[in-house]
C-alpha positions as CSV (number, residue, x, y, z in Angstrom):
1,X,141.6,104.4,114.6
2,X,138.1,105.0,115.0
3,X,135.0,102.8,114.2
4,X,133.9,104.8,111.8
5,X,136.7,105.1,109.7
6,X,137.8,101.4,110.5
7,X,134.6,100.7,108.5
8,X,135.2,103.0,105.4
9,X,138.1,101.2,104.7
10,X,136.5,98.0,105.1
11,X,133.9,99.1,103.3
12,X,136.6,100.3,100.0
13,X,138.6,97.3,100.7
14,X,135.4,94.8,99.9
15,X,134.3,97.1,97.2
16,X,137.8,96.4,95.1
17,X,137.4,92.8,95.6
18,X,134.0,92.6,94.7
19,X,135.5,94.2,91.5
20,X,138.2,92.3,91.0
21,X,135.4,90.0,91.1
22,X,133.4,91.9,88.4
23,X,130.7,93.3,90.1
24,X,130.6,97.2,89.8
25,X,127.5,97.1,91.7
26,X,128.9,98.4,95.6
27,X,129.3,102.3,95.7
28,X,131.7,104.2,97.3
29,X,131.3,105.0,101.2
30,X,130.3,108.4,100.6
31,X,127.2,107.2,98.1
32,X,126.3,104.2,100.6
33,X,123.4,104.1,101.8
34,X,123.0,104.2,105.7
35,X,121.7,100.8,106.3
36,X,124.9,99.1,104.6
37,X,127.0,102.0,106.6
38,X,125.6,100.6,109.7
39,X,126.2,96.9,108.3
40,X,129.6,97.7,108.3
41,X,129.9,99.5,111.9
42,X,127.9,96.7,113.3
43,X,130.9,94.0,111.4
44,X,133.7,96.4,113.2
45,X,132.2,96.2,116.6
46,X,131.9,92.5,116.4
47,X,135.6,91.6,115.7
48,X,137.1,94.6,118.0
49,X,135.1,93.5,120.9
50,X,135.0,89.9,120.2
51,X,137.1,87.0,119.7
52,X,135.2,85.2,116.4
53,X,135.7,84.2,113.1
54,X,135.2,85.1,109.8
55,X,131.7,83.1,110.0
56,X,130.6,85.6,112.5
57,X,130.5,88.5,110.1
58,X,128.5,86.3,107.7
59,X,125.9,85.0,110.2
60,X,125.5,89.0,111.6
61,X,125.0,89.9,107.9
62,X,122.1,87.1,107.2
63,X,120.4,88.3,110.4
64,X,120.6,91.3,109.7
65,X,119.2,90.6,106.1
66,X,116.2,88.1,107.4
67,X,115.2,90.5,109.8
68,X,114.8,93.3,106.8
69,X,112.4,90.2,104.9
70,X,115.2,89.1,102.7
71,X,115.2,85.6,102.1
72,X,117.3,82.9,100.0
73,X,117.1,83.4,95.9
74,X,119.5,82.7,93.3
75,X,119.9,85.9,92.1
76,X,120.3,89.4,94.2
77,X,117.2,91.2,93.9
78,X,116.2,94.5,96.0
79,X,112.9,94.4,95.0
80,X,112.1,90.9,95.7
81,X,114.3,91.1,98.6
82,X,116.4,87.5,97.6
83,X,120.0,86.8,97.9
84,X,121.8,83.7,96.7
85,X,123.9,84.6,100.1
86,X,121.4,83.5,102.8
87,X,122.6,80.3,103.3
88,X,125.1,78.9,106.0
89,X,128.8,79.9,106.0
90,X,130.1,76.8,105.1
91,X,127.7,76.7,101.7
92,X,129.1,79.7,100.5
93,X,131.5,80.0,97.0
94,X,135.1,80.5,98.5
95,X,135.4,84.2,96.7
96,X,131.9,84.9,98.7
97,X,133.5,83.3,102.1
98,X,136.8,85.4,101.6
99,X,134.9,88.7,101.8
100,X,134.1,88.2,105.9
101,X,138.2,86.6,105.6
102,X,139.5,90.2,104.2
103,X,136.7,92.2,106.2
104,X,138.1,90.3,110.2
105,X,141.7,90.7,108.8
106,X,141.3,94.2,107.8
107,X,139.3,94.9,111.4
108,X,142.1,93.6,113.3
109,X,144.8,95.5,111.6
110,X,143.1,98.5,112.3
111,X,141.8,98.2,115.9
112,X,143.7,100.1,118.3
113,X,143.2,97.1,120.7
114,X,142.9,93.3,120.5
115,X,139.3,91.5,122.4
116,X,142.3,90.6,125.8
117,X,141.5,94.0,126.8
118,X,137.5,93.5,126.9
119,X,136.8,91.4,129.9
120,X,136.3,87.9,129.1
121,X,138.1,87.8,125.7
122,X,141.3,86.1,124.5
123,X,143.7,88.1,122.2
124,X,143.5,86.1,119.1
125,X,147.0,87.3,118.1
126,X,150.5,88.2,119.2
127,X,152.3,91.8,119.1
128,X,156.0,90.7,118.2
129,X,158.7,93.4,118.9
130,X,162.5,93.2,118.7
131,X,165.7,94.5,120.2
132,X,167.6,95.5,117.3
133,X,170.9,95.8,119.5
134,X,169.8,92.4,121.2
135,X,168.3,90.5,118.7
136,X,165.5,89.7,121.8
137,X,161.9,89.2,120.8
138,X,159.0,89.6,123.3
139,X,155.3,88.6,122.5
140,X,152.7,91.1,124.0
141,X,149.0,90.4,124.1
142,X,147.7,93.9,123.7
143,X,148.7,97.4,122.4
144,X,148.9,99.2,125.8
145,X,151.8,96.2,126.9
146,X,153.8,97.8,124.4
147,X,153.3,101.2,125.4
148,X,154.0,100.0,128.7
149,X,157.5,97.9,127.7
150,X,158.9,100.9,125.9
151,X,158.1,103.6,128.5
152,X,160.2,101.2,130.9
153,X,163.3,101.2,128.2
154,X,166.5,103.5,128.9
155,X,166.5,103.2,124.8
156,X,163.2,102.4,122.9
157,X,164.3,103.4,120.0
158,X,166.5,100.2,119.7
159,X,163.3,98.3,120.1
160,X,161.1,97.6,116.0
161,X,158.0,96.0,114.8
162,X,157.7,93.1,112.7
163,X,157.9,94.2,109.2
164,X,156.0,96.0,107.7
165,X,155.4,98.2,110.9
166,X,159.2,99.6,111.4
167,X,161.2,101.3,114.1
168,X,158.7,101.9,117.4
169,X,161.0,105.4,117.5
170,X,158.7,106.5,120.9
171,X,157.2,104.6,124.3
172,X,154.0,106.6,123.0
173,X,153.8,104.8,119.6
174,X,152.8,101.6,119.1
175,X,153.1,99.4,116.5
176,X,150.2,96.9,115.3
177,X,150.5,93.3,113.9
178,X,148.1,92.0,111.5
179,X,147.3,88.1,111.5
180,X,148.5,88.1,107.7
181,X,151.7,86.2,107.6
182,X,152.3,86.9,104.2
183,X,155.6,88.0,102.9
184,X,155.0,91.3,102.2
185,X,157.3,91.2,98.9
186,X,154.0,88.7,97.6
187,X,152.4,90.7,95.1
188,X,148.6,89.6,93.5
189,X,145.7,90.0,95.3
190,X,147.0,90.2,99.0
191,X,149.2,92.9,97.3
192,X,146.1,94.8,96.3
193,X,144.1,94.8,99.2
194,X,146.9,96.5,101.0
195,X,147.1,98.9,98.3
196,X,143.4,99.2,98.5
197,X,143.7,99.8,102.7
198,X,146.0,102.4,102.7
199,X,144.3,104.5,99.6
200,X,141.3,104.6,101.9
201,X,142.5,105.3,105.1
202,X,144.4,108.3,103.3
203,X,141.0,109.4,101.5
204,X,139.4,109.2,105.1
């Protein structure tokens, strides 16, 4: 998937927590303005390229925000240019922390490769696929191993993802798997956000 759209859906996906939060302040992607765009391009870019934390997208954000001549208030104001969020990671309210949480996860489900294929960078994950006439399981570090296992398979079609990704039906198709570990029967909020992710990658 490309950047761009990679960054819409992030973008949707924060604007239904922050309402599930009860702010009805964040507008949709195509009323954003271009500087929060650009925010969330720059937030894609750092977790496809990069292996980093949650804290990263945070600390790109405040510098990012400091450079513009925000600084730390208790109370968001544009004109004043404060934000009660310009403080270190680790000071943050858990609800505000889980934003750059849901933004990496959502990042990483999306990206059509993990930071092992970028010189220099570890995958932070595992692509599990099974043998369904076998029961085997084999861990690959990257998207294109997968394509590359399958395309040497006399049947690839007996080979699946992890749930919820299904049958890999083609050596050319490959499935992704996301860091959440969650039973996908869990409903609530993790429930919603993958409700909210695929409702904006269908709109894109």
């Amino acid at each position: 998937m490309k950047t761009e759209l990679i960054a819409r859906v992030c973008h949707e996906v924060n604007r239904a927590y922050c309402q599930a939060l009860g702010d009805m302040s964040q507008p949709a992607w195509e009323d954003a303005p271009q500087w929060q765009k650009d925010s969330a391009l720059l937030g894609v870019n750092l977790h496809t390229v990069q292996d980093v934390g949650p804290e990263a997208s945070h600390e790109s954000w405040m510098a990012q925000k400091v450079a513009d001549g925000w600084v730390y208030g208790p109370a968001k104001d544009p004109e004043a240019k404060t934000h009660p969020c310009i403080v270190p990671f680790d000071q943050l309210p858990r609800e505000q922390q889980a934003k750059d949480y849901i933004f990496r996860a959502v990042v990483h489900a999306l990206r059509s490769t993990a930071p092992a294929d970028f010189p220099g960078h570890q995958a932070v994950f595992k692509i599990p696929c099974r043998n369904t006439a076998s029961g085997e399981v084999v861990e690959f570090d990257t998207l294109q191993e997968v394509a590359n296992h399958l395309a040497a398979q006399e049947h690839p079609g007996d080979w699946t993802g992890f749930e919820p990704f299904g049958q890999l039906p083609e050596p050319s198709e490959v499935v992704e798997q996301t860091e959440d570990e969650t039973p996908a029967s869990q409903t609530g909020l993790v429930g919603e956000l993958k409700s909210a992710v695929k409702k904006a990658a269908k709109k894109a």
